[in-house]
Wavefront OBJ file of the C-alpha trace (Angstrom):
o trace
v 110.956 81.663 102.641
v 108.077 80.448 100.305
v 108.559 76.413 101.906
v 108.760 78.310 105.619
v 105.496 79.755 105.131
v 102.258 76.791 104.962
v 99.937 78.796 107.070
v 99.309 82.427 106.563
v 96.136 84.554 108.150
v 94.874 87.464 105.686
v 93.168 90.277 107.051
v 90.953 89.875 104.609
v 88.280 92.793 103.437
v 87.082 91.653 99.708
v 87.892 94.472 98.602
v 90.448 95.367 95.582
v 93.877 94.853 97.420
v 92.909 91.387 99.183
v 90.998 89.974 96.825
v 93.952 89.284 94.862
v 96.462 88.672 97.421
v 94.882 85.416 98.386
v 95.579 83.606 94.702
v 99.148 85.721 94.619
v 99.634 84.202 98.234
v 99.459 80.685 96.900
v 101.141 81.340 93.717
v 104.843 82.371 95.461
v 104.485 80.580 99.237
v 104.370 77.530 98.213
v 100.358 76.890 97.661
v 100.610 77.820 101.616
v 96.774 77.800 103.184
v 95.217 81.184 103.747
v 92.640 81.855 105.976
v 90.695 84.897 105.812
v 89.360 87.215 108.525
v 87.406 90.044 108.595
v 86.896 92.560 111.518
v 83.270 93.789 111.349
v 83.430 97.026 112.476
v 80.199 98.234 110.531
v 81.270 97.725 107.019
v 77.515 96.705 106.227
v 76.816 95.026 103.081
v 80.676 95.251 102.289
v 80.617 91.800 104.234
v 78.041 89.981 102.164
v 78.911 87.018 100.183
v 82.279 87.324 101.639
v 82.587 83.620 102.309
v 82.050 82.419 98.971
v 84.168 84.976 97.574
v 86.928 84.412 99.517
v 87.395 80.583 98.965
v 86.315 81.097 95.439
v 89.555 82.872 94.883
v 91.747 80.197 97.455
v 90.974 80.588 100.834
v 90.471 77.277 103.406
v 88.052 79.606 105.635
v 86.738 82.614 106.181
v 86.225 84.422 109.963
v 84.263 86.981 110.088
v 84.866 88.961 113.731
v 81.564 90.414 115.153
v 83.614 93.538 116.936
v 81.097 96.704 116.375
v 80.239 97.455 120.072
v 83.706 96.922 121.216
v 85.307 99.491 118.367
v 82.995 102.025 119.400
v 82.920 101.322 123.628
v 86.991 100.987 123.822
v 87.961 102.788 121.125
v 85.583 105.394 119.302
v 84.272 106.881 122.354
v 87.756 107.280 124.649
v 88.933 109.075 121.753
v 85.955 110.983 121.483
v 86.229 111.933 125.093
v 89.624 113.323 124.587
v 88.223 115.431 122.120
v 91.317 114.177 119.388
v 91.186 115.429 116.149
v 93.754 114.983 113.604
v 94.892 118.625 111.756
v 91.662 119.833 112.974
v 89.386 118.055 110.806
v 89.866 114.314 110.691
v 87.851 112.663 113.235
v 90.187 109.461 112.946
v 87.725 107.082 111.196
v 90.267 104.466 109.691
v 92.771 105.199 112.341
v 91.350 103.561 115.108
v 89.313 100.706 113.348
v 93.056 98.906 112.823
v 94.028 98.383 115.741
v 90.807 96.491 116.852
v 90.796 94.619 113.396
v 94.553 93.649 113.710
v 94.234 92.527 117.605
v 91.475 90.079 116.047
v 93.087 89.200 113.871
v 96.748 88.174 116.225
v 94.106 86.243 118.499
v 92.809 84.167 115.059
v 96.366 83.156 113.969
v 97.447 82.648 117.173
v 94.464 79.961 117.651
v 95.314 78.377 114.327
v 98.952 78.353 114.720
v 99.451 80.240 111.371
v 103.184 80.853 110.094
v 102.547 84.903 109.168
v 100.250 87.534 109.270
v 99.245 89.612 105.728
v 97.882 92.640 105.396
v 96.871 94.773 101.906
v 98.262 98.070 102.637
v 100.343 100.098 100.511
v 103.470 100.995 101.220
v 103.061 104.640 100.602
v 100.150 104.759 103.205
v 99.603 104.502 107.320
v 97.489 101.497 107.628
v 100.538 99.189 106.673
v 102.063 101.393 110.062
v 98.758 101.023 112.278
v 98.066 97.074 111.415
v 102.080 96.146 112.305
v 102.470 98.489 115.373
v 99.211 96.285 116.914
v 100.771 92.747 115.449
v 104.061 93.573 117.271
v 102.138 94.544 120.752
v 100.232 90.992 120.572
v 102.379 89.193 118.872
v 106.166 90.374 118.702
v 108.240 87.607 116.875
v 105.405 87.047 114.343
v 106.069 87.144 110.281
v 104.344 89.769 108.328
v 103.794 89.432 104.539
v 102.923 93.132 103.282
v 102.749 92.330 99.516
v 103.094 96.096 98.126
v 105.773 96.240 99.668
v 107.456 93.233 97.658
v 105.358 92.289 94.630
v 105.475 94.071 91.158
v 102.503 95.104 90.504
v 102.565 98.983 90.659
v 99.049 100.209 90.633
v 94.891 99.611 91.141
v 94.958 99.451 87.197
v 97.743 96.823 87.241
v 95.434 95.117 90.290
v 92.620 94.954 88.208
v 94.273 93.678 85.267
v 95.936 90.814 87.533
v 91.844 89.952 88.530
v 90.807 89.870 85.468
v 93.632 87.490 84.604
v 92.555 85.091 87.788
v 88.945 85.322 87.483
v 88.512 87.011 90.338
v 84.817 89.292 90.440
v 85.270 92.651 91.752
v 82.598 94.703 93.073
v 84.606 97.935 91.064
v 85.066 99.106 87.536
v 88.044 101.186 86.639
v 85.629 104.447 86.418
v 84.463 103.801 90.079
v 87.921 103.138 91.643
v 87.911 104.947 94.535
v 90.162 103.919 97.153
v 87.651 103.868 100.036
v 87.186 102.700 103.696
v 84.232 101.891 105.365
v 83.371 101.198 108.679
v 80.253 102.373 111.436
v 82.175 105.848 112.288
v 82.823 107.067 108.856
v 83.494 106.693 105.296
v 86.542 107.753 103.592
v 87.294 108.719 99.305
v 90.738 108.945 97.988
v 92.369 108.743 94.425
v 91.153 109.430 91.005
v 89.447 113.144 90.613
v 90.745 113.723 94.164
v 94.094 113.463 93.638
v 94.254 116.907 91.874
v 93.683 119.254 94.756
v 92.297 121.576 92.345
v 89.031 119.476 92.194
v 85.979 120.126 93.476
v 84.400 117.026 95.223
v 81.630 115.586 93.131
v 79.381 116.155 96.328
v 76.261 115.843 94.044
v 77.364 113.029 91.593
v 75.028 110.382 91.803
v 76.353 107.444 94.197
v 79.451 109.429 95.418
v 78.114 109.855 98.652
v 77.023 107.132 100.716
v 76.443 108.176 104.224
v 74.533 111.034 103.289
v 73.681 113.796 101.128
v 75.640 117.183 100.476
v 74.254 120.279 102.284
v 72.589 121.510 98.975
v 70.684 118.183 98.934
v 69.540 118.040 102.465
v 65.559 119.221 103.748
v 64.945 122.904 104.049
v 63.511 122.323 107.625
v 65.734 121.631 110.481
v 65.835 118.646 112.784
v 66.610 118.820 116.443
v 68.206 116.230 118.626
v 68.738 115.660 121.954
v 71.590 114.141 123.404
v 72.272 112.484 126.847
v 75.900 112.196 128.160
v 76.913 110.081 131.453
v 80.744 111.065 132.325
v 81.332 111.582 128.595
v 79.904 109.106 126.770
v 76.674 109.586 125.141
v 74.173 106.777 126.230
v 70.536 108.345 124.957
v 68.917 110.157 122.155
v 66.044 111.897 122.388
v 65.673 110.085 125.747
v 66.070 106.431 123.994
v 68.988 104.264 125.460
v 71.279 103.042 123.190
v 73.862 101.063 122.433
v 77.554 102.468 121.306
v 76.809 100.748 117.657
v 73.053 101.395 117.820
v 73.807 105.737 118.890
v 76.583 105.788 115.674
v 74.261 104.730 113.294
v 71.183 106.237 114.041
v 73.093 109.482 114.210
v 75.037 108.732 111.130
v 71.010 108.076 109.356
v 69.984 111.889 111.044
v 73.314 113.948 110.180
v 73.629 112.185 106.784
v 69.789 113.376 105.795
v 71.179 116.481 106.439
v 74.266 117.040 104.932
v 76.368 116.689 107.871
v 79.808 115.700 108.114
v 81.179 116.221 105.364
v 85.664 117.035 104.785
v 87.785 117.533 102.129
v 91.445 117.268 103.791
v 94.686 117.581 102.222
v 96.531 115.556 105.922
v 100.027 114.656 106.041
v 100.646 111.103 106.300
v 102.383 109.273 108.828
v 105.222 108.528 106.056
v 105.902 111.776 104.899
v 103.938 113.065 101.558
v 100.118 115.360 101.670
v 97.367 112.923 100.597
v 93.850 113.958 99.527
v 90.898 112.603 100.541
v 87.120 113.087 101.690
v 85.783 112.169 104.526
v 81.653 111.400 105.488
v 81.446 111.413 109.331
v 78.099 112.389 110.279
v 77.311 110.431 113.413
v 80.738 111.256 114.412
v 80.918 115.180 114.257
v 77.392 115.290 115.756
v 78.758 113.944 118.437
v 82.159 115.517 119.173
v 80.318 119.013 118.593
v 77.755 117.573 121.594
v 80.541 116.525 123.554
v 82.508 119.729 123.669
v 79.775 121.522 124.146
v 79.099 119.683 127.197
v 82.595 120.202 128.466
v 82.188 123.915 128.070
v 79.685 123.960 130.462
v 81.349 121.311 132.501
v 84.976 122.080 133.335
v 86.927 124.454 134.287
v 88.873 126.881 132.336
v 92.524 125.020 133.234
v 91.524 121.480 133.261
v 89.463 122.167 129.794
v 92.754 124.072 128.500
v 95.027 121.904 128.889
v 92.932 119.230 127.748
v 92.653 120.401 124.215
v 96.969 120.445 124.605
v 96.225 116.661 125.539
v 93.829 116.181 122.252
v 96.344 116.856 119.807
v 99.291 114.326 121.104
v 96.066 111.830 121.425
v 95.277 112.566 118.021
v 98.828 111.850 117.014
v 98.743 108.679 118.869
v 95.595 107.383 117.310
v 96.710 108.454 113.730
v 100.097 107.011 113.822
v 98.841 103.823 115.131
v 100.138 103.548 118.616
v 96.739 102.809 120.688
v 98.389 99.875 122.498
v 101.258 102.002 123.855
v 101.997 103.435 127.565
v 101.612 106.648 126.678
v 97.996 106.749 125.188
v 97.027 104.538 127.574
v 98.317 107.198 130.295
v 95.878 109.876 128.681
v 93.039 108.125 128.277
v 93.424 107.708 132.188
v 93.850 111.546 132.545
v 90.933 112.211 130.276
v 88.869 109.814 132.336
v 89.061 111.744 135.580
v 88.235 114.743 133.128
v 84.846 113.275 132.279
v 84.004 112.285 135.665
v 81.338 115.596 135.359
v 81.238 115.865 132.055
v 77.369 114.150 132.303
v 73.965 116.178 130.936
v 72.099 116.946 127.926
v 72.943 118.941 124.929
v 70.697 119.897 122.105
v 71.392 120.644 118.577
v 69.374 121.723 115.318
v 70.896 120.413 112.260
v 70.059 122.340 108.968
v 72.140 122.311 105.376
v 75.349 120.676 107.104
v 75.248 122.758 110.076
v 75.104 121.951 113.629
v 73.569 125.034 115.778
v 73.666 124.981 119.369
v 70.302 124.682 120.923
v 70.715 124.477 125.078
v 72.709 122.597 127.069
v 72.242 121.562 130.590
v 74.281 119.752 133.443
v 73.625 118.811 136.782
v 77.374 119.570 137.427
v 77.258 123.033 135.169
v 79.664 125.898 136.489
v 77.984 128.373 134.687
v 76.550 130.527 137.546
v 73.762 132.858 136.368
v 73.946 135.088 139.343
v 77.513 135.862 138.896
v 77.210 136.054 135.205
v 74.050 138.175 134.664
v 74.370 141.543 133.624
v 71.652 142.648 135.929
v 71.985 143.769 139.689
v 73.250 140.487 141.535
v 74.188 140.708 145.248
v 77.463 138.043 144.771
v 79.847 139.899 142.823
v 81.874 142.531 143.971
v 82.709 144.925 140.707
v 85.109 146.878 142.284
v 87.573 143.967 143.514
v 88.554 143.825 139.619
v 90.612 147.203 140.293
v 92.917 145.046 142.518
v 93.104 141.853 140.492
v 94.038 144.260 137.305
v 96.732 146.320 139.485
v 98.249 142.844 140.283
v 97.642 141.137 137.047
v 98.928 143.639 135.118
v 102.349 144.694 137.188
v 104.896 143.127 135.285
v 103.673 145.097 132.384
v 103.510 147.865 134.496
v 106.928 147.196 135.649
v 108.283 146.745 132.235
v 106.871 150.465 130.748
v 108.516 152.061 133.981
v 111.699 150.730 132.873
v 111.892 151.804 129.576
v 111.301 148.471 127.654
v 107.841 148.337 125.101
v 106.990 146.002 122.759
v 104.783 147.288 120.166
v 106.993 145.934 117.090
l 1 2 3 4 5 6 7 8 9 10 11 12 13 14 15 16 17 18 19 20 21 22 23 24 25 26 27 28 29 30 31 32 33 34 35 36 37 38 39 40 41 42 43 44 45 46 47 48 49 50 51 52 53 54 55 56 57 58 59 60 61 62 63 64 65 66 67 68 69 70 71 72 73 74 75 76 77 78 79 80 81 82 83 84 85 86 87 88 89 90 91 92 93 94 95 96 97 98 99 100 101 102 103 104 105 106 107 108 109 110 111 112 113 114 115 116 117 118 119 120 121 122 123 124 125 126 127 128 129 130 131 132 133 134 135 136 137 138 139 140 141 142 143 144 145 146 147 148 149 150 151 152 153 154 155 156 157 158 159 160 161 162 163 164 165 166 167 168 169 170 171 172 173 174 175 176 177 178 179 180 181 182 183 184 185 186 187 188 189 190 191 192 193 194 195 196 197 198 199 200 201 202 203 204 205 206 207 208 209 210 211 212 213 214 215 216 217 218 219 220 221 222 223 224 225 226 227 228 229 230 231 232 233 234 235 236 237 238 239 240 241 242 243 244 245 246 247 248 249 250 251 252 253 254 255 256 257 258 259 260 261 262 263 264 265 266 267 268 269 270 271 272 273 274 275 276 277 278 279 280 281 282 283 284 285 286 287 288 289 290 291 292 293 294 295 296 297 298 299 300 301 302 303 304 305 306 307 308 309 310 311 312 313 314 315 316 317 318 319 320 321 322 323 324 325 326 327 328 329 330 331 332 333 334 335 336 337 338 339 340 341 342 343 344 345 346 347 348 349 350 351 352 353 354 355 356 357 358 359 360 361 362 363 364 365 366 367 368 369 370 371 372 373 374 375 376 377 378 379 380 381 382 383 384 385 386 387 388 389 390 391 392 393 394 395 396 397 398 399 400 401 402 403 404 405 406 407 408
């Protein structure tokens, strides 16, 4: 297999894992030529000096994929729209920055007829899952090369160990080994401390944090926000147009300040076992609390039911890596036609990593103060309820007549 390979594409990050699968790559295929690529999907200063780095340690080239307003316009916000959440607190951060990042990285290979396609997931998580499901939809008969699934090294110590061997500079020290993901939408912590359960988060620890602050941390006065929504998607803040990119960050700059954002989730993985981690989403959770509160004004009581049915098997979708399938593309039509009055303005105060509902309005609202008030009105008949209760409530009714209760 090693004289098959000569030309392999790397989706390539810097980080730990790939920084010392590009030397290992050339050490057992053969000196094959690897080019990098890297999806920019808001990973900041994570992507500086990338280029040097990366042929420093073997590579031919580096790309680096500009895709930050596509990952949030065609994939952030439809999932945002269906309101998917992941075991009720993960707001799919990594989960939907892969497929984006792997269909960049098909289109890169494809253009310079590379052999394979290798990726630096483990074999114990879902990314390895979530990169190969979007290879296969782009690129079906192409070779992958998942080296933890084949090599012997055996952990982040032994990956160290093998860079210090090679020379290769890593931004990490084995006190600060965090396994982490960045991208615009969130950050994510896993391993060391946090693989005991038991732990408390070191919230306050200098440098743990990077999107924010913890809730103790944050200003004793609150900040409100205004947000403007067109058929789901939010377009303004505080009246100012913006970009998908531009409304993430400046969000993530006013939720992080205060404290917002923040989970500590025990999930279960795609491939069977509970894994740990902690989560910083504070652009993110400003904006799916906006968004639902929006819809509560919006829709109507079945459509906005069955919706949140629909949320979960998105969520499942997203987090098991099957974006470029039928079936999620078949709900993100339904939840479309959802959002086609789901347009207005919501505003919030955030305060100590809360988010406190502060008005909402909608030209297409179905709240109906006259019906609603609890003062005289001259549209609401009290006495038809006597009717709709008698009906309602017949099979019960029915039921007690017969003999048959259940109280047990």
């Amino acid at each position: 297999m090693a004289k098959e390979i000569k030309k392999v594409v790397l989706a390539y990050s810097g980080g730990l894992d790939t920084s010392i699968i590009i030397p290992w790559l050339k050490e057992n295929y053969n000196n094959c030529e690897v080019i990098a690529v890297s999806g920019d999907v808001g990973q900041g200063t994570e992507l500086d000096g990338l280029e040097e780095k990366a042929k420093k340690t073997g590579a031919s080239k580096l790309y680096v994929l500009d895709l930050k307003e596509e990952f949030v316009q065609d994939y952030v916000y439809p999932t945002l729209k269906a309101g998917a959440v992941y075991e009720n607190k993960y707001l799919l951060g990594t989960s939907f920055a892969r497929p984006i990042i792997a269909k960049g990285i098909v289109e890169i290979a494809k253009r310079e007829g590379a052999d394979a396609i290798c990726h630096g997931c483990t074999g114990k998580g879902n990314d390895q899952v979530r990169f190969e499901l979007a290879i296969k939809a782009y690129a079906p008969d192409m070779t992958v090369i998942a080296p933890w699934r084949i090599w012997d090294i055996k952990s982040r110590e032994e990956e160290i160990e093998y860079a210090e061997s090679h020379n290769i500079p890593l931004k990490i020290s084995r006190e600060t080994n965090y396994s982490k993901d960045k991208n615009l939408w969130h950050l994510s912590h896993e391993g060391l401390d946090l693989e005991d359960p038991s732990n408390e988060p070191l919230y306050n620890k200098p440098g743990f944090l990077e999107l924010g602050v913890s809730p103790e941390q944050a200003p004793d006065e609150p900040t409100y926000i205004s947000l403007h929504f067109e058929k789901g998607v939010p377009t303004a803040l505080d009246g100012e147009s913006l970009s998908g990119a531009e409304m993430v960050a400046k969000l993530n700059e006013l939720g992080g300040k205060n404290g917002i954002g923040l989970a500590d989730i025990i999930e279960n993985r795609l491939v069977g076992m509970k894994s740990r981690g902690v989560y910083e989403t504070p652009g993110g959770t400003i904006l799916y609390h906006a968004h639902n509160k929006l819809e509560e004004l919006c829709l109507d009581k079945e459509t906005y039911h069955y919706k949140q049915q629909v949320a979960l098997k998105f969520a499942d979708l997203v987090y098991n890596g099957q974006w470029y399938t039928p079936l999620r593309q078949a709900l993100s039509a339904f939840v479309d036609n959802t959002q086609e009055t789901v347009t207005g303005d919501v505003k919030l105060k955030l305060y100590k990593g809360n988010i406190i509902d502060a008005g909402v309005t909608s030209p297409y609202s179905l709240y109906d103060e006259d019906i609603a008030t609890f003062d005289e009105d001259e549209v609401y008949n009290q006495a038809d309820s006597a009717g709709f209760i008698n009906l309602f409530g017949l099979p019960i009714k029915v039921q007690a007549k017969k003999g048959l209760t259940y109280d047990k």
